[in-house]
C-alpha positions as a printed NumPy array, in Angstrom:
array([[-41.429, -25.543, -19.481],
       [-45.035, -25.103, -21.677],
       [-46.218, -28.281, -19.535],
       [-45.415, -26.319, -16.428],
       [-47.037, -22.925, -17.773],
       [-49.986, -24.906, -18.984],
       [-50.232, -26.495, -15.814],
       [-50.799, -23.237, -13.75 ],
       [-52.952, -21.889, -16.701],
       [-55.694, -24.631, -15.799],
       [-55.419, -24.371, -12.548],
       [-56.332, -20.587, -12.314],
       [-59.103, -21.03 , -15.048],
       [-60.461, -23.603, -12.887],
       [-60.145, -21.558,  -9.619],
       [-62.098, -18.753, -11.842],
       [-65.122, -20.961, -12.714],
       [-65.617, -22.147,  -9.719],
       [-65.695, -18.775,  -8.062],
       [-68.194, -17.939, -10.998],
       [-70.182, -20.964, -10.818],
       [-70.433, -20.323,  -6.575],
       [-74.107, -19.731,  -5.343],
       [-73.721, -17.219,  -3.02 ],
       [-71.698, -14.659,  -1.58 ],
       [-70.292, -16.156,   1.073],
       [-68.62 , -19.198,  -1.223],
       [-67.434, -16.027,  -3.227],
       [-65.823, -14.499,  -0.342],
       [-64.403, -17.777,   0.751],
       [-63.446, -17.984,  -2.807],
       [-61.764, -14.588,  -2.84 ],
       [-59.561, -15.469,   0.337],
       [-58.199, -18.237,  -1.041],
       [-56.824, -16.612,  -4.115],
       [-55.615, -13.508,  -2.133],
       [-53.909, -16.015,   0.035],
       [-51.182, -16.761,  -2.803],
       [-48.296, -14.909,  -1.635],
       [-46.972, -11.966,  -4.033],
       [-43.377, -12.201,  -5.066],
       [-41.525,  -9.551,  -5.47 ],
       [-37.502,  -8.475,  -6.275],
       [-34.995,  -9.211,  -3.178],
       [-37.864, -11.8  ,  -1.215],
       [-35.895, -14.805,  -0.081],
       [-38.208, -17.192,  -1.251],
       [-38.453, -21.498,  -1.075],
       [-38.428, -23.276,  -4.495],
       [-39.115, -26.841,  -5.995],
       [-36.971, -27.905,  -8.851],
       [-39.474, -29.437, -11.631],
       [-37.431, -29.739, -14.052],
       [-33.979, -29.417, -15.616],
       [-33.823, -27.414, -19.235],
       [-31.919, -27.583, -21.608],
       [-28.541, -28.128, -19.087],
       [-28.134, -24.911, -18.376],
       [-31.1  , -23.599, -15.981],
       [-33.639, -25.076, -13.675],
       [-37.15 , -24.651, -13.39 ],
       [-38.615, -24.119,  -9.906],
       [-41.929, -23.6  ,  -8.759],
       [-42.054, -20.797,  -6.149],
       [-44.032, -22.676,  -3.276],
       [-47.16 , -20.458,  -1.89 ],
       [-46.908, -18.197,  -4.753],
       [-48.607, -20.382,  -7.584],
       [-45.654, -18.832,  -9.883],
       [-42.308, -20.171, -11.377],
       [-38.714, -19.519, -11.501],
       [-35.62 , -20.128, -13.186],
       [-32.386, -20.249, -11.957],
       [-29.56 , -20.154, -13.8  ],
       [-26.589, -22.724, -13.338],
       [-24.241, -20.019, -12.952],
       [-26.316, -18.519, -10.195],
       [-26.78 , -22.136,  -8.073],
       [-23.593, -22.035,  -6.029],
       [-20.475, -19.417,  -5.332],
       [-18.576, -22.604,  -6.457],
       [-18.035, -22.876, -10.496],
       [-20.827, -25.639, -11.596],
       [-19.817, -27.484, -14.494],
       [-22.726, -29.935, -14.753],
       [-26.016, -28.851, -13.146],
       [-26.923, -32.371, -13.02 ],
       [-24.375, -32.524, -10.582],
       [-26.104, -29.132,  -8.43 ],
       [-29.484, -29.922,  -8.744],
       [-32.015, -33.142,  -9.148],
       [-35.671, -32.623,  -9.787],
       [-37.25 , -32.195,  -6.272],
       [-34.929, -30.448,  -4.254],
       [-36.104, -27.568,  -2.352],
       [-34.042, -24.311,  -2.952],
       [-33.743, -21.064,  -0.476],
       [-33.68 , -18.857,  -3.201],
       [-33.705, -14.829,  -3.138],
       [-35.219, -13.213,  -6.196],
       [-33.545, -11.056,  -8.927],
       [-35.997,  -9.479, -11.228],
       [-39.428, -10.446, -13.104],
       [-39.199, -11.931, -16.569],
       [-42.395, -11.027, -19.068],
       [-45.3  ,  -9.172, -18.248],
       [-47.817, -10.946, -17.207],
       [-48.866, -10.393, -13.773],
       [-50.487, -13.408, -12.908],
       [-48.758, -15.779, -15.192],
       [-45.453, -14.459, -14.778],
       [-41.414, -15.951, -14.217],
       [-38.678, -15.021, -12.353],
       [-35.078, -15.166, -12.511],
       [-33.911, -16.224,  -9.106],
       [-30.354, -17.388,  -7.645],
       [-29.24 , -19.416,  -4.808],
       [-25.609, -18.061,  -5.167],
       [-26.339, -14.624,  -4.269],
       [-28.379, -15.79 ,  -0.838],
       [-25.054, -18.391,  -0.153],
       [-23.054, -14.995,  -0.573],
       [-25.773, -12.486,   1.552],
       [-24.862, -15.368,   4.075],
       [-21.182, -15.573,   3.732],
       [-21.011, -11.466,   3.685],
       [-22.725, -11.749,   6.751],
       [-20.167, -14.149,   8.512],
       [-16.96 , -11.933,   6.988],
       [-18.794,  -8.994,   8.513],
       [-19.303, -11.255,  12.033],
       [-15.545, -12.011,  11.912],
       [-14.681,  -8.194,  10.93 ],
       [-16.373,  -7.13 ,  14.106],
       [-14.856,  -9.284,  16.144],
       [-11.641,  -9.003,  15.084],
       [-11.329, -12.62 ,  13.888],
       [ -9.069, -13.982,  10.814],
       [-10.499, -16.071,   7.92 ],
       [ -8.587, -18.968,   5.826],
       [ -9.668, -18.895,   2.117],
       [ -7.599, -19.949,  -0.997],
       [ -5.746, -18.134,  -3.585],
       [ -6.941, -18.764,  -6.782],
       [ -5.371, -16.721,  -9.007],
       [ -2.143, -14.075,  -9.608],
       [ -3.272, -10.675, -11.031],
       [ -1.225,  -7.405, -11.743],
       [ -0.864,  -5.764,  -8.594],
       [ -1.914,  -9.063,  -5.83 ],
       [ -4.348, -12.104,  -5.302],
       [ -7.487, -12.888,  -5.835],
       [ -8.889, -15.724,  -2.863],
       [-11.892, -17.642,  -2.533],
       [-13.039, -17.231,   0.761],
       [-16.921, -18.149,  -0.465],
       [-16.859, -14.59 ,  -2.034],
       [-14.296, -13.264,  -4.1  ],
       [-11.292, -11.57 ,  -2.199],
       [ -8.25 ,  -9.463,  -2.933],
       [ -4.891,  -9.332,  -1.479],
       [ -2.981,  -6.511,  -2.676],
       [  0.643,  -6.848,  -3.637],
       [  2.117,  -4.6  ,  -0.544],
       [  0.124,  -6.632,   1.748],
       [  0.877, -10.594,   0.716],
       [  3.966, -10.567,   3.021],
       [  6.705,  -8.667,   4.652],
       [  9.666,  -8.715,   1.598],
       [  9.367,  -8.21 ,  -1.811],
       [  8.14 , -11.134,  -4.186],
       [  8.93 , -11.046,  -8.309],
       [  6.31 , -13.812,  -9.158],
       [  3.187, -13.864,  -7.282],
       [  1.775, -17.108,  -9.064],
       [  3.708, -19.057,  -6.274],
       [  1.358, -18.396,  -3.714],
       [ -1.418, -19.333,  -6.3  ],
       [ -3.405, -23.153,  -5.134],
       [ -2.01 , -22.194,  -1.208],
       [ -4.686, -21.71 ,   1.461],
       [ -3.345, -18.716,   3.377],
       [ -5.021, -17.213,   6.635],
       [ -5.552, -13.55 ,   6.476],
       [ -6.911, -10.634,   8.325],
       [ -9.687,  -8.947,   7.117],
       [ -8.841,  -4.998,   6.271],
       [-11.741,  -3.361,   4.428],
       [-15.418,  -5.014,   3.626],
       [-18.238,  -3.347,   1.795],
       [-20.8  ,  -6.008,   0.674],
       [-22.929,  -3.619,  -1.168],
       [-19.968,  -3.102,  -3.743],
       [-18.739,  -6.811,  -3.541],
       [-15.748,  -5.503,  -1.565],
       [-13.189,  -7.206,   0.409],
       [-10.046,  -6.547,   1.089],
       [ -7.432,  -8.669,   2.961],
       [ -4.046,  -9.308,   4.168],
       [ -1.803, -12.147,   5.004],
       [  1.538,  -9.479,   5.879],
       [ -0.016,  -9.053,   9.181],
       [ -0.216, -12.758,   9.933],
       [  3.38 , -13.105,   8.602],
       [  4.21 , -10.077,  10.983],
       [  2.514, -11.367,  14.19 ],
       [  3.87 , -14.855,  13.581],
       [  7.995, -13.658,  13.232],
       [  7.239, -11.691,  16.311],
       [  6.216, -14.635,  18.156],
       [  9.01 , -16.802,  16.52 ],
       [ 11.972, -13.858,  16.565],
       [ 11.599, -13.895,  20.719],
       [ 12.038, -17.08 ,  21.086],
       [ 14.719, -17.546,  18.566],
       [ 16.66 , -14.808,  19.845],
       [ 16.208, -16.087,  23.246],
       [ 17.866, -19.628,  22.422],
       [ 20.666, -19.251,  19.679],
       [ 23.624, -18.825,  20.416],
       [ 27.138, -17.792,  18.635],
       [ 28.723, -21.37 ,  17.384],
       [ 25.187, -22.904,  17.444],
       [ 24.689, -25.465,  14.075],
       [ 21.289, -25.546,  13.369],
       [ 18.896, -27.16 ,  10.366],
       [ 17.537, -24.145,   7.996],
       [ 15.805, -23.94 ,   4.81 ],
       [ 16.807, -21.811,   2.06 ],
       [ 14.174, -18.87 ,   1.787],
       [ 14.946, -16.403,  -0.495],
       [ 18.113, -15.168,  -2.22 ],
       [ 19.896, -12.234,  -3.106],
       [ 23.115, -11.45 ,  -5.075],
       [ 24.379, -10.849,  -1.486],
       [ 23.725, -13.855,  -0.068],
       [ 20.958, -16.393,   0.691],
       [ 18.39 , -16.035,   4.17 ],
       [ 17.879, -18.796,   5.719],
       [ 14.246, -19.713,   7.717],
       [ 15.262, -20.826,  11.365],
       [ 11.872, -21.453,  12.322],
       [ 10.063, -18.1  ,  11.506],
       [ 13.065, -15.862,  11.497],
       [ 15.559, -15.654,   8.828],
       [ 19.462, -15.104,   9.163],
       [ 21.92 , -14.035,   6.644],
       [ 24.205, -16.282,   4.582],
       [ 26.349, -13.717,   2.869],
       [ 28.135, -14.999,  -0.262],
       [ 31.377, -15.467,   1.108],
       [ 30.279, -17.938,   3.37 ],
       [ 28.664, -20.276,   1.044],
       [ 31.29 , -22.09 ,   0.712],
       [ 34.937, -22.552,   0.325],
       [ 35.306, -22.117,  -3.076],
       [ 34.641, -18.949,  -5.044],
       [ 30.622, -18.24 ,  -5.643],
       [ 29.296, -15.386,  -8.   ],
       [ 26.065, -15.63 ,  -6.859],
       [ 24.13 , -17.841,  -3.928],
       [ 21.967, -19.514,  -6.512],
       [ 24.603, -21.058,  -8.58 ],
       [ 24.43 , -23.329,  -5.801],
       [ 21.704, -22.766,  -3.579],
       [ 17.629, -23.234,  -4.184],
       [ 14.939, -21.756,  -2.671],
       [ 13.325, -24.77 ,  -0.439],
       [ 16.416, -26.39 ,   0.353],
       [ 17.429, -27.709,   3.497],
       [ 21.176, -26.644,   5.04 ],
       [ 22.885, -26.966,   7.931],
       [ 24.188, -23.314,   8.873],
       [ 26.623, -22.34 ,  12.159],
       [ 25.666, -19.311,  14.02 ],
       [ 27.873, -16.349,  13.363],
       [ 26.412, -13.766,  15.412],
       [ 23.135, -12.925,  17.106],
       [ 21.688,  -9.402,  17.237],
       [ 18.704,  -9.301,  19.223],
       [ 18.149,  -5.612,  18.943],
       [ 18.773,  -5.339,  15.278],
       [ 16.941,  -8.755,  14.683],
       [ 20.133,  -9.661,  12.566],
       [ 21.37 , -13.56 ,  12.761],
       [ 24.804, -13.815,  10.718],
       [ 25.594, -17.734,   9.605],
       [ 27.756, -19.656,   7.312],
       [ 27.39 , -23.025,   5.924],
       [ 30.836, -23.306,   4.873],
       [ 32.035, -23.397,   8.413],
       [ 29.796, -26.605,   9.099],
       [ 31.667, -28.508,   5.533],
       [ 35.142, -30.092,   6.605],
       [ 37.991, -27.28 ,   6.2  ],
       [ 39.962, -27.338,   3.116],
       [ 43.385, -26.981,   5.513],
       [ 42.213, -30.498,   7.146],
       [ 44.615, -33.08 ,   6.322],
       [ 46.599, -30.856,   4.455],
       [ 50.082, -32.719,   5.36 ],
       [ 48.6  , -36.041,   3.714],
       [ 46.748, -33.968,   0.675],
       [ 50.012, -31.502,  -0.043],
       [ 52.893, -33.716,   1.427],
       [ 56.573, -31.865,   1.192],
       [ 58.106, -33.031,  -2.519],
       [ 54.645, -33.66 ,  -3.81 ],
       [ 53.893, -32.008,  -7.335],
       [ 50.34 , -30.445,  -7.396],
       [ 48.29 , -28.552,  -9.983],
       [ 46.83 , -24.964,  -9.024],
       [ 45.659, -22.23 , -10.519],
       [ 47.85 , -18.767,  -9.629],
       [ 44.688, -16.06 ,  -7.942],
       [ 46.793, -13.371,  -7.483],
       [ 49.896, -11.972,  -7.765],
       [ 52.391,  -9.493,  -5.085],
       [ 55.712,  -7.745,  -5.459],
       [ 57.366, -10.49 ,  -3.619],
       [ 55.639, -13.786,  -5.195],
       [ 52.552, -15.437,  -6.592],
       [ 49.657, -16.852,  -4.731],
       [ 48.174, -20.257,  -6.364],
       [ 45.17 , -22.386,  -5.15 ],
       [ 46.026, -25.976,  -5.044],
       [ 42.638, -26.93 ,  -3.948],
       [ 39.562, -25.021,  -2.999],
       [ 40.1  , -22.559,  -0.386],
       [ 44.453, -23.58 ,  -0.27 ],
       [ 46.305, -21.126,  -1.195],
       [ 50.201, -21.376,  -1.273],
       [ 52.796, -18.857,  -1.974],
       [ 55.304, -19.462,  -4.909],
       [ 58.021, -16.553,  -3.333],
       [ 59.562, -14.582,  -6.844],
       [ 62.824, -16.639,  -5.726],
       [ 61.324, -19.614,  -6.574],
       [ 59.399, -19.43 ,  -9.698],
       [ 62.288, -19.045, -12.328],
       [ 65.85 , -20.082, -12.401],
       [ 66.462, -16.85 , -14.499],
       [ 65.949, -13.506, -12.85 ],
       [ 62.578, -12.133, -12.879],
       [ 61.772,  -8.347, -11.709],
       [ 58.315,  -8.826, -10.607],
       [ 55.968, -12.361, -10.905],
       [ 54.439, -10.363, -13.432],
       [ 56.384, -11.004, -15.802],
       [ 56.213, -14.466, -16.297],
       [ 52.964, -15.413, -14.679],
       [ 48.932, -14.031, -14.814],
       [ 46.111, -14.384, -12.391],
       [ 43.907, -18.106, -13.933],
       [ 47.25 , -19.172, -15.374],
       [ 47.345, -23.184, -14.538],
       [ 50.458, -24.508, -13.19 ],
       [ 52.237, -26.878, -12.138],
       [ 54.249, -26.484,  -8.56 ],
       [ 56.512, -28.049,  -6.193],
       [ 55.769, -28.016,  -1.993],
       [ 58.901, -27.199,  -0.275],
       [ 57.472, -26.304,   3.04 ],
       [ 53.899, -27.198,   5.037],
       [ 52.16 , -25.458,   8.269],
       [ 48.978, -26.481,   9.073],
       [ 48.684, -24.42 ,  12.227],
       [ 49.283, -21.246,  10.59 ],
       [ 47.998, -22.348,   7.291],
       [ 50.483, -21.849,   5.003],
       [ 52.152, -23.346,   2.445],
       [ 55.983, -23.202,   0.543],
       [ 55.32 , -23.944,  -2.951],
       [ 58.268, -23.894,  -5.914],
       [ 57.745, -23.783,  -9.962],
       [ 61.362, -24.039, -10.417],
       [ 62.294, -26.905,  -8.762],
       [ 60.291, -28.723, -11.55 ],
       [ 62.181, -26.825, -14.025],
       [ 65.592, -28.086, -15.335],
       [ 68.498, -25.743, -14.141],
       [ 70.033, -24.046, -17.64 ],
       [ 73.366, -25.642, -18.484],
       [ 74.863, -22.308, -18.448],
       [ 74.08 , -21.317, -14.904],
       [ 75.928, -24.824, -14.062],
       [ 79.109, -23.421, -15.81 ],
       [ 78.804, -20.207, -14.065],
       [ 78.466, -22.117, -11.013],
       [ 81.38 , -24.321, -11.765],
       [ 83.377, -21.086, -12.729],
       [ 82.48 , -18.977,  -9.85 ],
       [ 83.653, -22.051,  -7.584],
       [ 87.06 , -22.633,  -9.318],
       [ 87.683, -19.116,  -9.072],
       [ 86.793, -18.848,  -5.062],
       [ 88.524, -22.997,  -4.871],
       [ 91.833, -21.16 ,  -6.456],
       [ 91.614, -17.771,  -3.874],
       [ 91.328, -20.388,  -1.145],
       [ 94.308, -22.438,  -2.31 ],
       [ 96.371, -19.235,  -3.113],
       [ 95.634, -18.086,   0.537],
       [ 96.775, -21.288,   2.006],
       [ 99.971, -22.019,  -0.057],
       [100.468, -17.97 ,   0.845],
       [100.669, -18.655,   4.502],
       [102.111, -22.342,   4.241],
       [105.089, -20.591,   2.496],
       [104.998, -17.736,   4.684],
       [104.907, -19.644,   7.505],
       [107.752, -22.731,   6.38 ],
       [110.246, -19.478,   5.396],
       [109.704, -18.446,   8.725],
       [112.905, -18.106,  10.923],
       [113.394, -20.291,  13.634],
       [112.546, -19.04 ,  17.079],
       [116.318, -20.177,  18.558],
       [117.429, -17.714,  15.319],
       [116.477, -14.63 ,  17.939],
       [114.086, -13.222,  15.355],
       [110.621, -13.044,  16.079],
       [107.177, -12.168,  14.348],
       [106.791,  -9.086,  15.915],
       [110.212,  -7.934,  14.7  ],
       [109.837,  -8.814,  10.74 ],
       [107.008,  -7.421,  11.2  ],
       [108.388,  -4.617,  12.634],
       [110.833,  -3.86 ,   9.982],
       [108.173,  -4.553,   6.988],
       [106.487,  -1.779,   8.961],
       [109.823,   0.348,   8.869],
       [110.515,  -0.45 ,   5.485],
       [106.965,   0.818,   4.795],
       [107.199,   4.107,   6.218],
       [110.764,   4.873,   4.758]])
């Protein structure tokens, strides 16, 4: 850098003899023009610069052409893109548009000046923003970073995207959307302050608007479609058809029981979903991915056959019998006649909802979907109950036979029909007999 200043130093004290050393007036005056021709620089000129040299890494030299002066430019202030080597930015003898910043010393003739090529890349930039803000036109920049309260973008100067205006639902962690290049509307400039304000809701807006009508103009109820799993709630999961999201709620995740949609489901993931309903007015699309998975009542006569022994779990329990899940989604009912052998007052008593156990099917109907299931008949009838059993029959085997020898007897002491007594009259005098 002393080379260069030592450089310019001669050169004036040579342009100063020789106007001393001139002859006459007129080489004076000639003399006079020529150094009144070097142009004066001054703060904000947009001036042209050679780079002479390269110092120290972290600045160039430039000599401000027409002006006899110098300049230095900072790396920082050679692009709006981060420099990380200026060896990279600049070479010696590249010619800069560069737009002055202030004076540095105090030296009139002699003097430097801090000048940046950044800040006339951004005047430019500003200028094109402001273009496209006039005309109603969008601009695509790049997010570069998550901050409390929105995005900051890149869109050649820096940009901001506040939280209520990156889409059209709520988002916990912004730092997704950080790397993406997003195309956005342009809502408030003010180059003077280095403001710019921007939002991609609207695009999001305009674009389901454009995707809702014809959505709503093509599906249909019973319609299986491809979807991808956008964002979930404890609710249920909403699925992106295309630009225009439909509700899985819980319950028709799947067949078997789900707390919450993202114990099974992620965000990204591709389903295949059958339309429930379609509510053009409300813009509401119901769907269900279980009813696209093979029902869990399919096949149920070769899964469950009669006298097969299954393991289930008992889900809940009624006044007149327990319900137990066999498999997910099967539920069959154990009636309160046929989970004990010994007399229960309510299924209660013997049996909890989650209680494993093991159960008997007595009785399959696929088309009403229900099943017959028994605990006792895998239980060992108590010895006791046989005796009771044997007893009680005995007891009704001896009535019978009493009956029978009764009216054998009855009937063999009889009189004879040629005797000239009939039925009607023994029983006529038993009735006589009776009433005396």
């Amino acid at each position: 850098m002393k080379q260069i200043l030592v450089k310019y130093l001669l050169e004036l004290i040579v342009a100063r003899r020789i106007f001393l050393m001139a002859e006459n007036n007129e080489n004076k005056n000639d003399m006079l023009e020529a150094l009144d021709s070097i142009e004066q620089v001054k703060v904000g000129d947009v001036v042209k610069g050679e780079v002479l040299a390269i110092d120290d890494d972290r600045q160039a030299i430039v000599g401000i052409k027409d002006a006899g002066v110098e300049g230095v430019v900072p790396a920082k202030e050679l692009s709006t893109k981060p420099v990380e080597d200026i060896n990279d930015a600049v070479k010696v003898g590249d010619e800069l548009d560069l737009v002055v910043i202030s004076k540095i010393g105090n030296d009139k003739e002699n003097g430097s000046y801090l000048l940046s090529h950044r800040r006339l890349e951004a005047r430019k930039v500003w200028d094109d923003i402001q273009k496209k803000f006039d005309e109603g036109e969008h601009i695509t920049a790049k997010v570069t970073q998550a901050v409390k309260g929105g995005l900051v973008v890149d869109a050649g100067v820096r940009g901001f995207v506040p939280a209520s205006m990156i889409t059209d639902h709520y988002v916990e962690d912004l730092n997704q959307f950080k790397g993406q290049e997003l195309e956005f509307k342009i809502v408030e400039i003010e180059p003077s302050e280095n403001r710019l304000i921007l939002s991609h809701k609207e695009i999001i807006q305009a674009q389901h608007e454009k995707a809702a009508e014809k959505v709503f103009a093509e599906l249909q109820p019973g319609d299986v479609v491809e979807g991808k799993v956008a964002r979930m709630t404890n609710f249920g999961a909403f699925i992106d058809l295309g630009g225009v999201d439909g509700l899985v709620h819980v319950s028709e995740i799947s067949y078997d029981h789900v707390d919450k949609p993202s114990d099974v489901l992620t965000a990204g993931q591709d389903v295949k979903v059958k339309v429930l309903s379609v509510d053009p007015e409300r813009e509401r699309i119901s769907l269900s991915i279980k009813q696209t998975l093979p029902g869990p009542w399919d096949d149920i006569e070769e899964k469950a056959p009669v006298d097969s022994v299954l393991t289930g779990t008992v889900k809940r329990l009624t006044s007149f019998g327990a319900f137990v899940e066999v498999f997910p989604g099967v539920e069959g009912l154990v009636h309160i006649s046929q989970i004990s052998h010994k007399h229960i007052a309510t299924p209660a008593d013997v049996l909890k909802p989650g209680q494993e156990v093991q159960v008997k099917v007595i009785n399959v109907d696929p088309e009403h979907q229900r099943l017959g299931l028994s605990m006792k008949a895998l239980e060992e009838r108590p010895k006791e109950d046989e005796n009771n059993n044997n007893n009680g029959e005995n007891y009704r085997g001896r009535r019978r036979s009493r009956r029978n020898n009764n009216n054998r007897s009855f009937m063999n002491n009889a009189p004879e029909e040629e005797s000239g007594f009939s039925m009607g009259d023994l029983i006529g005098d038993k009735l006589k007999d009776l009433r005396n």
